[in-house]
C-alpha positions as CSV (number, residue, x, y, z in Angstrom):
1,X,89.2,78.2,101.6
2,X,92.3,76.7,99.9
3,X,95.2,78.6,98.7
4,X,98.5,77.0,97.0
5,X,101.3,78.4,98.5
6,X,102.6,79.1,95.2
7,X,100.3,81.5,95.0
8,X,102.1,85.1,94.1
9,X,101.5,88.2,96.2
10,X,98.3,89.8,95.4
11,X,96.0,86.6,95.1
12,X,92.4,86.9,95.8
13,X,91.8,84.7,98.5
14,X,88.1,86.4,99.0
15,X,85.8,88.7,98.4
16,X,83.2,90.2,100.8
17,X,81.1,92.9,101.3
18,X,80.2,94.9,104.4
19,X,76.8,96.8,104.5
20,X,75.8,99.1,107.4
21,X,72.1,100.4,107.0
22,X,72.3,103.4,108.9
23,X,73.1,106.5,107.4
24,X,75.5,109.2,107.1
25,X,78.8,108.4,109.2
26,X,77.2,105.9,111.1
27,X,76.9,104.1,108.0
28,X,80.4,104.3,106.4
29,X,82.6,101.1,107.2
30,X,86.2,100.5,107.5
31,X,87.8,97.1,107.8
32,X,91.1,95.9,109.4
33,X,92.7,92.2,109.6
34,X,93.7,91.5,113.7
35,X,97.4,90.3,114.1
36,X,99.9,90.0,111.4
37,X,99.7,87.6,108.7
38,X,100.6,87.2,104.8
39,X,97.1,88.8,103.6
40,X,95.7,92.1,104.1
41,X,92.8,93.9,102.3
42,X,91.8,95.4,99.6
43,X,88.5,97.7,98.4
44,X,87.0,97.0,95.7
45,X,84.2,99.6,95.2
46,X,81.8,101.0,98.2
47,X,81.4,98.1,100.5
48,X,82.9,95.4,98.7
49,X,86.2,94.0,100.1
50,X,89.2,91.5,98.6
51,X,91.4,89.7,100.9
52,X,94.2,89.0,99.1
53,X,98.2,88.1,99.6
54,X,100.8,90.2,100.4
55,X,103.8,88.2,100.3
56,X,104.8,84.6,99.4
57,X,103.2,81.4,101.6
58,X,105.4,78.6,102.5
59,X,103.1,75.6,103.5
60,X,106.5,73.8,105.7
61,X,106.2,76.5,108.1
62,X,102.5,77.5,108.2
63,X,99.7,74.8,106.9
64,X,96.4,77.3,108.0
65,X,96.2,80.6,109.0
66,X,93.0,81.7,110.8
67,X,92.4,84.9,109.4
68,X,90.0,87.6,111.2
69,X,88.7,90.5,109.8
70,X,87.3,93.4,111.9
71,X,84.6,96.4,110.7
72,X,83.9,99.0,112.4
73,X,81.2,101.7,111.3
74,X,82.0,105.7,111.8
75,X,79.3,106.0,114.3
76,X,79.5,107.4,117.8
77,X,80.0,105.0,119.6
78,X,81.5,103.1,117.0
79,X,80.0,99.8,116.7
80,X,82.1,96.4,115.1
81,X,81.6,93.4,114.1
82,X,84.8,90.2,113.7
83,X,84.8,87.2,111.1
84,X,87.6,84.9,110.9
85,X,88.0,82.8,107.5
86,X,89.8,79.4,107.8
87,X,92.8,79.7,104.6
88,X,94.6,75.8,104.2
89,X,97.3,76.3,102.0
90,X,97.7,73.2,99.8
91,X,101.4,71.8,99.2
92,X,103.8,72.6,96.1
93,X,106.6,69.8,95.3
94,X,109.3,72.2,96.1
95,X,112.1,69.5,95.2
């Protein structure tokens, strides 16, 4: 995915869902983004997810950012699952 890093806070960079076909609390999700980074995650409706921006990008001082996203179900044991998107941040004449 490709991003301008003019983009303001709250982009959509993607949107996702997350389905787990057990039932009950085995089958509710929650999903978390590993390390810290300019994006975090938003739902959207049951199991549908938005990674968006949280604060302004500034391609001179990061070009990429690999960005992984955890979900774990309510079940015991819990069981996850990790995907990490590849976000390029395209350059903005800032002169």
């Amino acid at each position: 995915s490709t991003l301008s890093e003019a983009a303001p806070p709250n982009t959509v960079v993607a949107l996702f869902n997350v389905r787990d076909r057990d039932s009950g609390d085995n089958g509710r999700t929650t999903c978390e983004l590993t390390g810290e980074q300019p994006f975090r995650i938003t739902l959207l409706a049951a199991d549908a997810y938005a990674l968006v921006t949280s604060e302004t990008l500034d391609r001179e001082q990061v070009e990429e950012y690999n960005v992984t996203v955890r979900v774990r179900d309510e079940g015991s044991p819990a069981l996850s699952a990790s995907k990490t998107l590849l976000v390029r941040l395209l350059d903005v004449n800032d002169n």
